[in-house]
N, C-alpha and C positions, 0 to 999 in steps of 0.2 A: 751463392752465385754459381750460373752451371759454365762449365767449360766452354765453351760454344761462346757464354758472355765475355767471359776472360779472354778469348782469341779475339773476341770483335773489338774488346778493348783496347788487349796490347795491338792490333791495328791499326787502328783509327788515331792512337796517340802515338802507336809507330810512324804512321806517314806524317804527322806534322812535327812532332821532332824532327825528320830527318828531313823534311820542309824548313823547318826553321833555321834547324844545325848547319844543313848545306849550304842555306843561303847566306847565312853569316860567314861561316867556313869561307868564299870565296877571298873572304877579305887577309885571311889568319896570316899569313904567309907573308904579306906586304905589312903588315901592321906589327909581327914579329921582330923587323927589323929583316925579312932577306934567310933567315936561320935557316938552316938545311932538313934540321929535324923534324919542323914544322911542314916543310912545305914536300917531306917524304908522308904526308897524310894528307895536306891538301893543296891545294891547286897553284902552281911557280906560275903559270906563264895562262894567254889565250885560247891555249891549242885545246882540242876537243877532248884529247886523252884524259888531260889534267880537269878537264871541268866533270871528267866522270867520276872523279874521288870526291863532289859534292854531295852522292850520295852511298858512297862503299863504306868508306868511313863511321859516318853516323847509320850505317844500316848495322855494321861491326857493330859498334857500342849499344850500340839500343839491343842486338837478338842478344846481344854480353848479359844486357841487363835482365831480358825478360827469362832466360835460360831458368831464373828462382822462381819464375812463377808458370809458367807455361809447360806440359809435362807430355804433350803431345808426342806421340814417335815419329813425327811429321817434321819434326824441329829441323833435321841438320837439311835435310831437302828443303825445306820453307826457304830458309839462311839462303844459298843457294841460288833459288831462282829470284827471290828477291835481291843478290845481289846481281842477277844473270841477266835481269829485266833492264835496267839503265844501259846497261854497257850494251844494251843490244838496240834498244829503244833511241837512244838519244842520238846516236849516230845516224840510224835509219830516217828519223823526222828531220833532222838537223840537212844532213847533208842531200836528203830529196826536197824540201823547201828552197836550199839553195841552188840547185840545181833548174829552180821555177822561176825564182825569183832573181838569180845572179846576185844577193847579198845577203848578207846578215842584217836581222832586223832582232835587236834586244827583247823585246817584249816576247817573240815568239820564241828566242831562246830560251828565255826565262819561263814560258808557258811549256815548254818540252822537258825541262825536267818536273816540273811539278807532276804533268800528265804520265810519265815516264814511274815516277814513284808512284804517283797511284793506283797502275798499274802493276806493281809491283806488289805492294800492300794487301791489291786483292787477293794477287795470286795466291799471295802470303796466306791470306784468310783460309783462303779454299783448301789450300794444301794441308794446313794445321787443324782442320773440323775433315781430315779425309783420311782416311786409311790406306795410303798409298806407299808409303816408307815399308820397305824391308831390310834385311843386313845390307845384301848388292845397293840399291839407294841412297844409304847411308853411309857407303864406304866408297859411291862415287861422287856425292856430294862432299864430303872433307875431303877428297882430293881435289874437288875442283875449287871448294874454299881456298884451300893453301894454293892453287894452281892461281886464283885471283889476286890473293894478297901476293905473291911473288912475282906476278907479273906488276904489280904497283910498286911497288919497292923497287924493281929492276929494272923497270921502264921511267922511272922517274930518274934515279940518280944516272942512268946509258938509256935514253930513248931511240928509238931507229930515225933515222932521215926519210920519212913519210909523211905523205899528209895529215894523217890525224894527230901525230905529234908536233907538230909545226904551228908556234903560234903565229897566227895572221898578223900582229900589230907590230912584234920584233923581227918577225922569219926568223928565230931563234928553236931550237929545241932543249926543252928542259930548263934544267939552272941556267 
């Protein structure tokens, strides 16, 4: 099997694990019992912030996973913008619908992360069969990985009094 296959592979079952995992993920937190640890991965409350760890998360474990198989120089930029795409994606649909429509409507939430990862996925693709990664790419990609993961860890347990952190159902922020 040629490389090119292997990327299209870990793709295509990248975006539906992290389809699947996210979707289930929404529940992890509440079904925990409330635990802190759990809900420092995924999602405490309504707010927009916390529904972006429905795909950072499982996009983590999964690039964890493919890292044994995938040998791309592509890798840590793939990582990357595939995590870079939801947090940039989901907000942009989310809150310009709202802005149309004056509410939230579940089906189209639910249709903005799906569309949101599978644009991500792509990118993913494109980036891993490309020859774009150099040392500078790859040494601004792991800083902006850990620059992502620390912003989730630190905006979950001290989130800002803003809108995107603010769930709609409590007007609570965070735990």
């Amino acid at each position: 099997m040629s490389e090119r296959e292997i990327i299209k592979i870990f793709c295509i079952v990248g975006f539906l694990f992290v389809c699947v995992l996210g979707t289930v993920s929404h529940f992890f937190y509440f079904w925990s019992g409330k635990k802190k640890i759990i809900g420092i991965f995924f999602p405490v409350n309504e707010s927009t912030w916390e529904h972006l760890k429905l795909s950072i998360f499982p996009i983590l474990i999964f690039f964890g996973i493919g890292a044994f198989f995938i040998t791309s120089n592509s890798y840590a930029f793939a990582l990357f913008i595939t995590l870079l795409i939801p947090m940039v994606v989901i907000p942009i649909i989310f809150y310009s619908y709202i802005c149309v429509l004056k509410k939230s409507i579940l089906l189209i939430d639910i249709l903005t992360f799906y569309v949101s990862v599978a644009i991500s996925w792509i990118a993913s693709f494109l980036i891993l069969n490309s020859n774009l990664s150099n040392e500078i790419i790859n040494v601004i990609s792991y800083v902006g990985i850990a620059i992502i993961i620390l912003f989730y860890f630190t905006f979950t347990l001290h989130p800002p009094k803003i809108f995107l952190f603010k769930d709609p159902i409590s007007g609570e922020y965070g735990f």
